[in-house]
MARNUSE-139340 format. One record per residue: x, y, z of N, C-alpha, C, O in turn. Coordinates in Angstrom, 1 decimal. Atoms other than C-alpha are relative to their C-alpha. Layout:
N
<lummi n_x="X" n_y="Y" n_z="Z" ca_x="X" ca_y="Y" ca_z="Z" c_x="X" c_y="Y" c_z="Z" o_x="X" o_y="Y" o_z="Z"/>
...
***
This chain:
98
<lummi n_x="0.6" n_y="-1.0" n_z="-0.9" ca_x="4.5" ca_y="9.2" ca_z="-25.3" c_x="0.3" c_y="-0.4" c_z="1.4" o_x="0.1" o_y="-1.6" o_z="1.8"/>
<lummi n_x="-0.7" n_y="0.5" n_z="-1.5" ca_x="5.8" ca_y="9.3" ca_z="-21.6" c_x="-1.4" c_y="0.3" c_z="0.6" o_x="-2.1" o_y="1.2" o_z="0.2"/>
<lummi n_x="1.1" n_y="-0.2" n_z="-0.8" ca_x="2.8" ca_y="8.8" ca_z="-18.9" c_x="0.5" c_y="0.2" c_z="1.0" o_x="1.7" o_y="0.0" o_z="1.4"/>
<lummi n_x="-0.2" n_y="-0.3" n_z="-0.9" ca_x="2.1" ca_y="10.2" ca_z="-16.3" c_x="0.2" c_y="-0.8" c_z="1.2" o_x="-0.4" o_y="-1.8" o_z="1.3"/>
<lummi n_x="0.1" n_y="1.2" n_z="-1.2" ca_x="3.1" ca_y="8.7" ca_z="-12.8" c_x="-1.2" c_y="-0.5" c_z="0.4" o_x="-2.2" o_y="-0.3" o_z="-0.4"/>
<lummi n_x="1.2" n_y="0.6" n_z="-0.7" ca_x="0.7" ca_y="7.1" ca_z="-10.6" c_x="0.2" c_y="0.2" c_z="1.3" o_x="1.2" o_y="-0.1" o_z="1.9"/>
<lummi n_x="-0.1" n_y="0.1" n_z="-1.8" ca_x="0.0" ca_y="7.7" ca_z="-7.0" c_x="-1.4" c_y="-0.8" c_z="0.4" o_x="-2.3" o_y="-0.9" o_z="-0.4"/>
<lummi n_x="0.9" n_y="0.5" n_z="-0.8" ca_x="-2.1" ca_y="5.7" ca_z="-4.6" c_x="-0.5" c_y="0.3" c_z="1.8" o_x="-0.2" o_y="-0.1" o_z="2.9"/>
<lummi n_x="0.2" n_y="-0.1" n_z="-2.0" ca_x="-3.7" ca_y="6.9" ca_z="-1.1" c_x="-1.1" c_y="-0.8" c_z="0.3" o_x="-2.3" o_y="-0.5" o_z="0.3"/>
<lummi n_x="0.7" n_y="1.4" n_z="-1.2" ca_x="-4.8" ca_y="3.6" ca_z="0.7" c_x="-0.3" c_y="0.8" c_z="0.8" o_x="0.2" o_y="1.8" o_z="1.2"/>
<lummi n_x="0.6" n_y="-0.3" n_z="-1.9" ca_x="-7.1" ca_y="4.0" ca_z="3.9" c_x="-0.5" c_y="-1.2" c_z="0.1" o_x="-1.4" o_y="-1.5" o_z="-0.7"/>
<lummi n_x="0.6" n_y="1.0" n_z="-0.2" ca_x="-7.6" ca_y="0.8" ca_z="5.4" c_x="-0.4" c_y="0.0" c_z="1.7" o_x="0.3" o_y="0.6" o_z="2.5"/>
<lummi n_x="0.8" n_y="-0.4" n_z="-1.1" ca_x="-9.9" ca_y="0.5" ca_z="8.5" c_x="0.4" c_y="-1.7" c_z="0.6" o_x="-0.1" o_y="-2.6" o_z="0.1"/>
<lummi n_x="-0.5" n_y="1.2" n_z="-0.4" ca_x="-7.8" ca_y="-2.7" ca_z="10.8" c_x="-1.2" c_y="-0.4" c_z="1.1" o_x="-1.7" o_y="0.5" o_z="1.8"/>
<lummi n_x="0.7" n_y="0.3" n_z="-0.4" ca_x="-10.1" ca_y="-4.7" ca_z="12.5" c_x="0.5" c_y="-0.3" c_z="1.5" o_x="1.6" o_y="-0.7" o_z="1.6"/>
<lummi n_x="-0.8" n_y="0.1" n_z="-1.4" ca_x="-9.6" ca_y="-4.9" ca_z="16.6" c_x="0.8" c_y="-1.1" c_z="0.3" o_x="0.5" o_y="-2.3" o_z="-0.1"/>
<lummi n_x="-0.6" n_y="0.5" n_z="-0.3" ca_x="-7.0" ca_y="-6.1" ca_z="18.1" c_x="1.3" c_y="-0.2" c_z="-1.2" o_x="2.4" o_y="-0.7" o_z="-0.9"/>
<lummi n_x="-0.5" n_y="0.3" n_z="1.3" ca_x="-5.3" ca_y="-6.4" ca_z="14.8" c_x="1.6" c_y="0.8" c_z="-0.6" o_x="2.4" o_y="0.4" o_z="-1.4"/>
<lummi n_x="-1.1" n_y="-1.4" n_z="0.7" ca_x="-2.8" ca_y="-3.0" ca_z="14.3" c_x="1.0" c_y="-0.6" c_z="-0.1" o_x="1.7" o_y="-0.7" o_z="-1.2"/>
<lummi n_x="-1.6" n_y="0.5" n_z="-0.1" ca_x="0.1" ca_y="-4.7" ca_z="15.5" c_x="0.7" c_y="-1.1" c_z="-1.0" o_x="1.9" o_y="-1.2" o_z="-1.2"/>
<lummi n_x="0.1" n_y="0.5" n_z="0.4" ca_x="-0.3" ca_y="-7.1" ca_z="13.4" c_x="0.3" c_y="0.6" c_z="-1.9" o_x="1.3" o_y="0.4" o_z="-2.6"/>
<lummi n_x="0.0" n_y="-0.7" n_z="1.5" ca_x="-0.8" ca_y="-5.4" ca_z="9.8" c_x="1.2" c_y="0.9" c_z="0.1" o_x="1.9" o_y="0.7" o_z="-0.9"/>
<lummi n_x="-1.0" n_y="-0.6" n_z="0.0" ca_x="1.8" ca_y="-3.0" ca_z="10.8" c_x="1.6" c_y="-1.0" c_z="0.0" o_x="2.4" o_y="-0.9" o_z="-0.9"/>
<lummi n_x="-0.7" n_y="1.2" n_z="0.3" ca_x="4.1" ca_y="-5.8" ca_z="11.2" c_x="0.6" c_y="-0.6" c_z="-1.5" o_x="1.7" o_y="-0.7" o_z="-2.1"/>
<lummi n_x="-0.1" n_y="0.4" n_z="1.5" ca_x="3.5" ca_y="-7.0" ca_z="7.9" c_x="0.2" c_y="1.1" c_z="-0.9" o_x="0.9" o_y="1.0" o_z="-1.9"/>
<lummi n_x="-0.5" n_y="-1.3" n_z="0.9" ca_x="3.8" ca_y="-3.5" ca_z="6.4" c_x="1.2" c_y="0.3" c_z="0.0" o_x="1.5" o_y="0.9" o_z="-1.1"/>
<lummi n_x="-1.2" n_y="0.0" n_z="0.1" ca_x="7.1" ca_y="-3.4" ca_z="7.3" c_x="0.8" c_y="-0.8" c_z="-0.6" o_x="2.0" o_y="-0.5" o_z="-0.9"/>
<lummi n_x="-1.0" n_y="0.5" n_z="1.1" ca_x="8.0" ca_y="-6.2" ca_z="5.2" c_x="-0.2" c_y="0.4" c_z="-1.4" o_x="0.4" o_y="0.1" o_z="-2.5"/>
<lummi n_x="0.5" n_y="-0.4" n_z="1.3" ca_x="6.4" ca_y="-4.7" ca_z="2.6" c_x="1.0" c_y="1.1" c_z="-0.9" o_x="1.5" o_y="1.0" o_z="-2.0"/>
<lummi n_x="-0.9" n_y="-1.0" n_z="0.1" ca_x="8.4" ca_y="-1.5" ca_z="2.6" c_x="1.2" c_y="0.2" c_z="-0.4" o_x="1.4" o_y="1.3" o_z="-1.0"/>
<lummi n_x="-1.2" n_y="0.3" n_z="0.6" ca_x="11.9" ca_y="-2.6" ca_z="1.7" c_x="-0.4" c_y="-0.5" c_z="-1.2" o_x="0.1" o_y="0.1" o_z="-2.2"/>
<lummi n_x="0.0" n_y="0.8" n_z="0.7" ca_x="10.7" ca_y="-4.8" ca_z="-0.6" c_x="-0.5" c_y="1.1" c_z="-1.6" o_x="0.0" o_y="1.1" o_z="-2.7"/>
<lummi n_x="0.7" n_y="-0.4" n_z="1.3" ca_x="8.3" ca_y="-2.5" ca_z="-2.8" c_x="0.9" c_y="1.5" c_z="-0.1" o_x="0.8" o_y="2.1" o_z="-1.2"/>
<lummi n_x="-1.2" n_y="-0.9" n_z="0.7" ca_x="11.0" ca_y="0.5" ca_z="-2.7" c_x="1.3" c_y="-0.3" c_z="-0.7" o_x="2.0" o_y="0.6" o_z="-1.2"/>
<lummi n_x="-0.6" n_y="0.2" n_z="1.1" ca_x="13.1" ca_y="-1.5" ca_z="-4.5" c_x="-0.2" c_y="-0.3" c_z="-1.2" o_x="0.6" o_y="-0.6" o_z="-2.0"/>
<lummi n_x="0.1" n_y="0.7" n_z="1.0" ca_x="11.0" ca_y="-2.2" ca_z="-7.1" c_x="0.2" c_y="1.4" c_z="-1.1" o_x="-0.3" o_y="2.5" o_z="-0.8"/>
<lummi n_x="-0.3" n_y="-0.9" n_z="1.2" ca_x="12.2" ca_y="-0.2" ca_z="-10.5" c_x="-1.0" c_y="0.9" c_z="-0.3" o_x="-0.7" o_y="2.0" o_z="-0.7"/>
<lummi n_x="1.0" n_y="-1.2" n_z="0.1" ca_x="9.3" ca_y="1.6" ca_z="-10.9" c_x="-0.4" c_y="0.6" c_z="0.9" o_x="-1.1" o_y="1.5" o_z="0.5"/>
<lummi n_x="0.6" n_y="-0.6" n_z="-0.8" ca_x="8.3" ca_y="2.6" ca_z="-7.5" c_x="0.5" c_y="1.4" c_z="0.1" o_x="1.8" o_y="1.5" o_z="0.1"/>
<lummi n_x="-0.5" n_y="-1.3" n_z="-0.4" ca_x="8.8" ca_y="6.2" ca_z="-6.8" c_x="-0.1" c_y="0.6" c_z="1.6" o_x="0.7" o_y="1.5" o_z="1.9"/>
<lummi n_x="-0.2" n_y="-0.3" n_z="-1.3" ca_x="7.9" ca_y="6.3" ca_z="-2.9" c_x="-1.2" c_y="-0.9" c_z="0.6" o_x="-1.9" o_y="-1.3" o_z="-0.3"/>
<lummi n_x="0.5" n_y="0.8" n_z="-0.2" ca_x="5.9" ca_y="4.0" ca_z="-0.7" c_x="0.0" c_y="0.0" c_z="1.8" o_x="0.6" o_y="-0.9" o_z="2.5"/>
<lummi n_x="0.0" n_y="-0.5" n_z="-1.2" ca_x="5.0" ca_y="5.6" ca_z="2.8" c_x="-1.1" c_y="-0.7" c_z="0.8" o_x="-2.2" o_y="-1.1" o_z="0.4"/>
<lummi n_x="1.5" n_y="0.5" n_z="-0.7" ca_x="2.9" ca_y="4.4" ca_z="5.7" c_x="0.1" c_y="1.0" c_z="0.9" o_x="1.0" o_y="1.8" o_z="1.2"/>
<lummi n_x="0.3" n_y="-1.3" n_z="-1.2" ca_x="0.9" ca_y="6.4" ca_z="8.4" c_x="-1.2" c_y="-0.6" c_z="0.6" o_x="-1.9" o_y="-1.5" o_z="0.2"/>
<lummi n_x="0.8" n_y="0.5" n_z="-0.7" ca_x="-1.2" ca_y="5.9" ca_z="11.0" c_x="-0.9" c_y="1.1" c_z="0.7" o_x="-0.4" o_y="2.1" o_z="1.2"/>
<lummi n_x="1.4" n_y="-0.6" n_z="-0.5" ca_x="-4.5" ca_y="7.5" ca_z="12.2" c_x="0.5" c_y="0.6" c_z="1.8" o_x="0.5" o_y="-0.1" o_z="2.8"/>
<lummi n_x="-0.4" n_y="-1.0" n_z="-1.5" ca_x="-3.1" ca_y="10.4" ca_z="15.3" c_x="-1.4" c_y="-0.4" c_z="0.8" o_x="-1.3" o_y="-0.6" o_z="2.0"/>
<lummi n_x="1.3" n_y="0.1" n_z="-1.1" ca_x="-6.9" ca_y="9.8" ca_z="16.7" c_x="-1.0" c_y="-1.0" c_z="0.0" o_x="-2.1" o_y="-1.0" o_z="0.6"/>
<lummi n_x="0.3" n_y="1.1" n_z="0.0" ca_x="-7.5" ca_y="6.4" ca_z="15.2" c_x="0.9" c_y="-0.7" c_z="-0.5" o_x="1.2" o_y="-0.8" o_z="-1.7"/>
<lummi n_x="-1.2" n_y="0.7" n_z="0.3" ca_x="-4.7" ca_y="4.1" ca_z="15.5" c_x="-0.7" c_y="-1.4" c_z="-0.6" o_x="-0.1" o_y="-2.4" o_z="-0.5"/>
<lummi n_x="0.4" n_y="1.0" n_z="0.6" ca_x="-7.0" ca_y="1.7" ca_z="13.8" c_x="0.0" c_y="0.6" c_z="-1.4" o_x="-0.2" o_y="-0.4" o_z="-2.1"/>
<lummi n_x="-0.3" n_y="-0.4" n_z="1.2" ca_x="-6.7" ca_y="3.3" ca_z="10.7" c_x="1.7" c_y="0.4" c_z="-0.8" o_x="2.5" o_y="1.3" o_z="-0.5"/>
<lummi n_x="-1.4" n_y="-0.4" n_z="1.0" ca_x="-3.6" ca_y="3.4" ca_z="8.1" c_x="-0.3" c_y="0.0" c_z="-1.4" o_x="-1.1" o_y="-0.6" o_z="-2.2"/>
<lummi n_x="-0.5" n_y="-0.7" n_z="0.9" ca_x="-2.4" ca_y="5.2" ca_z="5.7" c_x="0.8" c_y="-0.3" c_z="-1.1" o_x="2.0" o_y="0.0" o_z="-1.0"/>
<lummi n_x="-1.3" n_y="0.3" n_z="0.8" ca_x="-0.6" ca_y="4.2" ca_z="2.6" c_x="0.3" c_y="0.9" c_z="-1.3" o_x="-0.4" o_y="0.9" o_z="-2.3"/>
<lummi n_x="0.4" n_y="-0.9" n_z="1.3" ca_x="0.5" ca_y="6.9" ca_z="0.0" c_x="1.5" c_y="-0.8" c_z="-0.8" o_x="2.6" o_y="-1.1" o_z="-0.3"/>
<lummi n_x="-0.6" n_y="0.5" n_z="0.7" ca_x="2.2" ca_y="5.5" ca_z="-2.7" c_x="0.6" c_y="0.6" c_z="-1.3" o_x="0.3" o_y="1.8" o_z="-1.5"/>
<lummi n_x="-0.5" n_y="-0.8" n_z="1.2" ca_x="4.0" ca_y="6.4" ca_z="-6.0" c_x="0.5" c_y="-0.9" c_z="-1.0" o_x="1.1" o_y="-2.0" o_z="-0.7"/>
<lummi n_x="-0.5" n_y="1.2" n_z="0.6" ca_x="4.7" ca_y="4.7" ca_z="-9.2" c_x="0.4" c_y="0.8" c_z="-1.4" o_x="-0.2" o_y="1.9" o_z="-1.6"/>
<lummi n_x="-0.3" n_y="-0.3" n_z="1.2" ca_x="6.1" ca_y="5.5" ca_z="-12.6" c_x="-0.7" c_y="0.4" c_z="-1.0" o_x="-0.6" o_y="1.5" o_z="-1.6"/>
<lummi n_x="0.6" n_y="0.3" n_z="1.3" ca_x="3.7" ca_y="4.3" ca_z="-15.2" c_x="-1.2" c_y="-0.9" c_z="0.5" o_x="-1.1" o_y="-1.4" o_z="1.6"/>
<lummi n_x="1.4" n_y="0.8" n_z="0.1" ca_x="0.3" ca_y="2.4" ca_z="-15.2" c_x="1.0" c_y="-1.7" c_z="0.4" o_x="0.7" o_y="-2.6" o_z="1.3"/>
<lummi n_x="-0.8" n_y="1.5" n_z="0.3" ca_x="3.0" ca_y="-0.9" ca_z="-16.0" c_x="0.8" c_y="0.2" c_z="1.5" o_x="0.5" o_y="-0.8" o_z="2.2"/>
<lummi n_x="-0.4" n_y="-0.3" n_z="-1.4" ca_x="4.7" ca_y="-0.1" ca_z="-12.8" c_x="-0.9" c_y="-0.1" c_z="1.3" o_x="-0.4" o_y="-0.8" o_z="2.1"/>
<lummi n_x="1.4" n_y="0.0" n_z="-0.8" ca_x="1.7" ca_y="0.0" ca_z="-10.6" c_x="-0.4" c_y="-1.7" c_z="-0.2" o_x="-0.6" o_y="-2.3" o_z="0.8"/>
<lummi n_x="0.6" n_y="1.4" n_z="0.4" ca_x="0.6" ca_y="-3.6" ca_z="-12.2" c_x="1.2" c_y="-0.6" c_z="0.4" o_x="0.7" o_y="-1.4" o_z="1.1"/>
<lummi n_x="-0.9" n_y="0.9" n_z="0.0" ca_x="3.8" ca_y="-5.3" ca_z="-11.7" c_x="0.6" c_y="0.3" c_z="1.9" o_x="0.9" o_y="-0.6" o_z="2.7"/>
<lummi n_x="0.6" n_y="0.2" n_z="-1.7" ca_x="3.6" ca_y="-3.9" ca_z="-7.8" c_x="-1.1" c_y="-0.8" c_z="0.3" o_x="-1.0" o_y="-1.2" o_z="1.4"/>
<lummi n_x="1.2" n_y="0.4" n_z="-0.2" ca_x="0.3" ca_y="-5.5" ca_z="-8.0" c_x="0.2" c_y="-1.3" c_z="-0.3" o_x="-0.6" o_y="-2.1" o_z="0.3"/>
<lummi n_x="-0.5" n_y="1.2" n_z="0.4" ca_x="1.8" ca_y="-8.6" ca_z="-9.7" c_x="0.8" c_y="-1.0" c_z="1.0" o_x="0.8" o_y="-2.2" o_z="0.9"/>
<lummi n_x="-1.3" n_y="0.7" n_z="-0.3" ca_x="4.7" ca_y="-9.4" ca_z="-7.5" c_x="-0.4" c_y="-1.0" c_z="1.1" o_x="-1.3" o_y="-0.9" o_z="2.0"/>
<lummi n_x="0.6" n_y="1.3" n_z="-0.6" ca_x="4.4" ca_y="-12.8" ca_z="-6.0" c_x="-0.3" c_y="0.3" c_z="1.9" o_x="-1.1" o_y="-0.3" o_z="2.5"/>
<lummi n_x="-0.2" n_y="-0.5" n_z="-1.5" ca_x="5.3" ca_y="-10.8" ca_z="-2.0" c_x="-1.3" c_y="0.7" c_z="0.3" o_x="-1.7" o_y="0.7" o_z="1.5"/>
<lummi n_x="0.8" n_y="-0.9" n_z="-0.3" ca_x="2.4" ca_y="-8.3" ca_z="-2.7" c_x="-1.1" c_y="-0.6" c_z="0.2" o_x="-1.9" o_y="-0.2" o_z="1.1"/>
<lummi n_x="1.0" n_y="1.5" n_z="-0.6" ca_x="0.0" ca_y="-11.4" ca_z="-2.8" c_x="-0.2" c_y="-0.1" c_z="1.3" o_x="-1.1" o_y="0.3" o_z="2.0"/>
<lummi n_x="0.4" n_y="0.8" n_z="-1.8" ca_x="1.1" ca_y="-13.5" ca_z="0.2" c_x="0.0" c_y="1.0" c_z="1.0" o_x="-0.5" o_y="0.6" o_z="2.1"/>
<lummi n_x="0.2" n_y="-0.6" n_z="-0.9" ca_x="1.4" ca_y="-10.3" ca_z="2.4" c_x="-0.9" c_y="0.8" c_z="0.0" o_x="-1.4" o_y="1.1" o_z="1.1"/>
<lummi n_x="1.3" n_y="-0.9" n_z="0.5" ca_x="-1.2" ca_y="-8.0" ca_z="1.1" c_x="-1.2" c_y="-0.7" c_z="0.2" o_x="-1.9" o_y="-0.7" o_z="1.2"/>
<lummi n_x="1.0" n_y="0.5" n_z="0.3" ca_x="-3.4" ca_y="-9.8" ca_z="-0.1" c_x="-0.8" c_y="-1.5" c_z="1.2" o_x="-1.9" o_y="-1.8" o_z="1.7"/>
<lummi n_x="0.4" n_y="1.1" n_z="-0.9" ca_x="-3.1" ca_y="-13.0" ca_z="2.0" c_x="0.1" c_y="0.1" c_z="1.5" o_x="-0.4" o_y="-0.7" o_z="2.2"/>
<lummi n_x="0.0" n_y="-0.2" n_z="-1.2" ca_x="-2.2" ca_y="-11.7" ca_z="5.2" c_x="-0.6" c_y="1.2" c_z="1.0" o_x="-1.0" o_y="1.2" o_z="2.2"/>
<lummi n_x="0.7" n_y="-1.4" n_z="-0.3" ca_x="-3.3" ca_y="-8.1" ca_z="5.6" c_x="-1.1" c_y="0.4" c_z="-0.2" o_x="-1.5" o_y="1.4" o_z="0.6"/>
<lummi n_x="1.1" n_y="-0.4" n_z="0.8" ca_x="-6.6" ca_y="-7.9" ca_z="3.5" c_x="-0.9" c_y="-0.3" c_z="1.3" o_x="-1.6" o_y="0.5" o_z="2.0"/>
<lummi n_x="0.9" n_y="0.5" n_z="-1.1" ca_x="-8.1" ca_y="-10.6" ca_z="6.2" c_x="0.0" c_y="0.8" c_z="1.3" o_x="-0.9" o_y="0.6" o_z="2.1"/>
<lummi n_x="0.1" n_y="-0.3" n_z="-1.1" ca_x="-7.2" ca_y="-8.6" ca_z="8.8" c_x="-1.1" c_y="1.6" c_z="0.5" o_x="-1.3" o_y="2.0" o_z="1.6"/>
<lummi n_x="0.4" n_y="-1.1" n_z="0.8" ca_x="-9.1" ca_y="-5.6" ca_z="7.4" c_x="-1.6" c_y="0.4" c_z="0.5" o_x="-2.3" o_y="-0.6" o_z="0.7"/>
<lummi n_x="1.3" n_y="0.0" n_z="-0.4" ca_x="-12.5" ca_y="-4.2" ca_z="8.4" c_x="-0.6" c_y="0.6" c_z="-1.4" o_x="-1.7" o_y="0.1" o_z="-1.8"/>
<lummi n_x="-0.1" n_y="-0.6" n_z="1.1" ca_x="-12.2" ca_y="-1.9" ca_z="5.1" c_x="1.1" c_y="0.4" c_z="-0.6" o_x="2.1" o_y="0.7" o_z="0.0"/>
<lummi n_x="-1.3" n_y="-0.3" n_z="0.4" ca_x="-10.0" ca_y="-1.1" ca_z="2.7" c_x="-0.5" c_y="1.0" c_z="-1.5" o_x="-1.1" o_y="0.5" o_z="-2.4"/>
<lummi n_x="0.1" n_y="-0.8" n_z="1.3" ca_x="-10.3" ca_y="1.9" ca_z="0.1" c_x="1.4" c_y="0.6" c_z="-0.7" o_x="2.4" o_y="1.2" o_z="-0.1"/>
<lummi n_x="-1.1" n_y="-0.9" n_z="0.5" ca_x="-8.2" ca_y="3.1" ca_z="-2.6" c_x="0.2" c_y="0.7" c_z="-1.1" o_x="0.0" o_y="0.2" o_z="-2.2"/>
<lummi n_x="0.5" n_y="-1.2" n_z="1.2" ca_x="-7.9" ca_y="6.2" ca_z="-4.9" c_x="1.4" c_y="-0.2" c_z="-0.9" o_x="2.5" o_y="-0.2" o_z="-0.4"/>
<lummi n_x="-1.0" n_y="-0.1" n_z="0.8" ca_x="-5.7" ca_y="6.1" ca_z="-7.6" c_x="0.0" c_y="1.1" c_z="-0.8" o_x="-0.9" o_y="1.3" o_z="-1.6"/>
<lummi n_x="0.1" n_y="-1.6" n_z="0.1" ca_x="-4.7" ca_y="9.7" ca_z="-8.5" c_x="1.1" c_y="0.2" c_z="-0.9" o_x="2.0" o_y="-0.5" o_z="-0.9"/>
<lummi n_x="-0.8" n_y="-0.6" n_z="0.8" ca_x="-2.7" ca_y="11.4" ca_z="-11.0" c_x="0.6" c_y="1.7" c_z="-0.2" o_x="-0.1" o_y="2.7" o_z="-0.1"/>
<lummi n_x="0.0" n_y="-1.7" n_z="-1.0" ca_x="-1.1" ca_y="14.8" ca_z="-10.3" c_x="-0.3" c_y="0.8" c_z="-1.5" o_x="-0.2" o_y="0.4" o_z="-2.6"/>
<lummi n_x="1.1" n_y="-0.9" n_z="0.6" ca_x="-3.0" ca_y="17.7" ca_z="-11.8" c_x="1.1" c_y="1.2" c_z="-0.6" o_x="0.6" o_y="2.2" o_z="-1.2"/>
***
């Protein structure tokens, strides 16, 4: 049985002084996780009337796709270990199209 893809829309709320910084790191993120075999698209965006806020809408194959983004040793140290901290909040919906 084929599943359905997966999308994700991130909103993370960057804590001051910080944007340039997370954005920075989002850009290494970007090459890295559109090459991964299951990704289907993996956009960033930034808040028109709060540049402290971004945007991440995402796309993935399969449930197993989505985990093995979430797996990969890069998504860790720059996500998790360099971006998270920088973070005031961080929400995320994981959506399936209708």
């Amino acid at each position: 049985m084929n599943q359905p893809p997966i999308y994700l829309i991130v909103t993370w709320k960057v804590k001051q002084g910080q944007v340039d910084t997370v954005i920075k790191h989002l850009r290494e993120m970007v090459p890295r996780t559109r090459a991964e075999a299951g990704n289907l698209f993996y956009t960033l965006h930034q808040g028109k009337d709060d540049d402290h806020t971004i945007a991440l809408y995402e796309g993935y194959k399969d449930e197993a796709a989505l985990q093995a983004h979430r797996d990969a040793d890069y998504f860790k140290e720059i996500v998790l270990g360099k971006i998270v901290p920088l973070l005031e909040s961080r929400e995320v919906l994981l959506a399936h199209p209708l």
